[in-house]
C-alpha positions in Angstrom: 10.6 7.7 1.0 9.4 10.5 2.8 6.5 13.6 2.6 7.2 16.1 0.2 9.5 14.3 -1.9 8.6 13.7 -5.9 8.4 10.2 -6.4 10.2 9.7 -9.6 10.6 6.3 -9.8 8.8 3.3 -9.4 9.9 0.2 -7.1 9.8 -3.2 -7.8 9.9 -5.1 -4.3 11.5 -8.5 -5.4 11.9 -9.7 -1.1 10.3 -8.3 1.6 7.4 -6.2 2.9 6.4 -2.0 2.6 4.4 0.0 3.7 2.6 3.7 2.9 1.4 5.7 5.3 0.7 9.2 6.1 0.9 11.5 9.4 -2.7 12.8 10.4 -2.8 16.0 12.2 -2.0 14.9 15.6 1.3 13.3 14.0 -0.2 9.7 14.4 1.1 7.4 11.3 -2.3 6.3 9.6 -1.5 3.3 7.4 -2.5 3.8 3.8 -1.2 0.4 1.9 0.7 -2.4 2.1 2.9 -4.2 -0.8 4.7 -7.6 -0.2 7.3 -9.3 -2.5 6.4 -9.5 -6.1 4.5 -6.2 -6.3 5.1 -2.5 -7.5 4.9 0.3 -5.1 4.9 4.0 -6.1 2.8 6.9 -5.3 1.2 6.7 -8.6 -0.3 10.7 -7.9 3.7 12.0 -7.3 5.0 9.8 -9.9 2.6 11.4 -12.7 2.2 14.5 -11.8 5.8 15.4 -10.5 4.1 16.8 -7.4 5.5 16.1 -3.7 4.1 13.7 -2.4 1.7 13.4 1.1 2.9 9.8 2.1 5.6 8.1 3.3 6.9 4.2 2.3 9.0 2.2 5.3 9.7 -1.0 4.2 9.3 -3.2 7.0 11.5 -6.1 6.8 14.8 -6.8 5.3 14.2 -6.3 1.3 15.2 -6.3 -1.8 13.8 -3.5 -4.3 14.9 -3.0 -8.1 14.1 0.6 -9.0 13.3 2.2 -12.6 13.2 6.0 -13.4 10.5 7.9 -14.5 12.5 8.6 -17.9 13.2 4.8 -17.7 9.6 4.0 -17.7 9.2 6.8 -20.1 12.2 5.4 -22.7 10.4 1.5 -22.0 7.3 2.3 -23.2 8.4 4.3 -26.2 10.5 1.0 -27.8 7.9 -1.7 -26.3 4.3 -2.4 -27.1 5.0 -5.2 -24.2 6.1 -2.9 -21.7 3.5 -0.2 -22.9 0.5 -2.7 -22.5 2.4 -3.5 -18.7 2.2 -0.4 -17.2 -1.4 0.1 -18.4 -2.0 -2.6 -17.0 -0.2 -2.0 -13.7 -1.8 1.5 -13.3 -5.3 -0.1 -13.8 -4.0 -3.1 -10.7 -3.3 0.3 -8.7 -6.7 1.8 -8.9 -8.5 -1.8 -8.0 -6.1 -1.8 -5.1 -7.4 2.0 -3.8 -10.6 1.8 -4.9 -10.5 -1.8 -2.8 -9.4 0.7 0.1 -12.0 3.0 -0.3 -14.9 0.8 -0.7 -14.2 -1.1 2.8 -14.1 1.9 4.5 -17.1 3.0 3.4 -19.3 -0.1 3.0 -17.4 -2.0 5.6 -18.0 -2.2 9.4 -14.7 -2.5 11.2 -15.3 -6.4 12.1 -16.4 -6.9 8.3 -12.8 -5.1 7.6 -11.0 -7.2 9.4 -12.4 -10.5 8.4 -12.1 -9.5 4.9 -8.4 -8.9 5.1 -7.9 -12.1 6.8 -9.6 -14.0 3.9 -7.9 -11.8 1.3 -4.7 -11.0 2.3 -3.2 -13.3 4.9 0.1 -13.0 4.6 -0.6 -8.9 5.3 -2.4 -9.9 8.5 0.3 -12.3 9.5 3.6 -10.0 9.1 2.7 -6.2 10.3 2.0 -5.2 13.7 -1.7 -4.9 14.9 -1.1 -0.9 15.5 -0.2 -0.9 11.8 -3.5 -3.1 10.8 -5.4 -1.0 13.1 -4.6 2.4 11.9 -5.3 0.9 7.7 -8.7 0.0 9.0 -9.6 3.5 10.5 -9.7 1.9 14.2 -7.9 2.0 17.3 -5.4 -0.7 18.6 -8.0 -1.4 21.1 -10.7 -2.0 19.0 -9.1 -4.4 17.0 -7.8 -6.4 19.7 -11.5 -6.9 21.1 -12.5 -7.7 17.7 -9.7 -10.7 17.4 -10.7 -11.5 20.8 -14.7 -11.9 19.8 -14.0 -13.2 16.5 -11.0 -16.1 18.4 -13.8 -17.6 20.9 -16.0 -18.6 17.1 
């Protein structure tokens, strides 16, 4: 998926690992999220509104992704009070996860960040490059790797 595409449909990543991310100015990719197997990944903003889009998704390893319309969602929730209390529900796991983002950039310091992600999401930590970890905490490469470093000699 790229910039300035419409994201109409929303992806089910049944194997593997993704990734969103936008280009900042200087045309450095700046991690945004990160979905392993077992999760949805859309841009939730694109999807709704039908407007392009500002990121792009890579998925990272080999995967497998099942895939449902907008109209399919749309045609779901209309014959299933199941389905219709699901994507609530999903839509409401989305915002956690970006408000999640937001908050540890803001209230975080970049150590705090990193040690955070390491208890919460391990697997993350375990299967993406550091330059990708880096860039989702706001830091540069180098400052992460002085951080693992500090944090290896505890």
């Amino acid at each position: 998926m790229h910039e300035n595409e419409i994201y109409d449909k929303i992806f089910f990543l049944d194997k593997g690992f993704a990734r969103m991310f936008y280009l900042d100015s200087n045309g450095n990719e700046i991690n945004y999220r990160f979905t392993d197997s077992g999760n949805f990944f859309v841009d939730f903003q694109s999807f709704l509104t039908k407007k392009p889009s500002r990121f792009y998704w890579e998925v990272m390893h080999r995967a497998e992704v099942m895939i449902i319309s907008y109209h399919g969602v749309q045609e779901i929730y209309k014959i299933s009070e199941s389905w219709n209390l699901f994507g609530r529900l999903m839509a409401e796991q989305v915002y956690l996860q970006l408000n999640e983002r937001v908050e540890i950039l803001l209230f975080m310091q970049p150590e705090e960040r990193y040690l955070y992600m390491l208890k919460n999401y391990p697997n993350i930590i375990s299967q993406i490059p550091q330059l990708h970890i880096a860039t989702y905490f706001g830091m540069k490469p180098e400052t992460l790797s002085r951080i693992r470093r500090r944090l290896s000699k505890y």
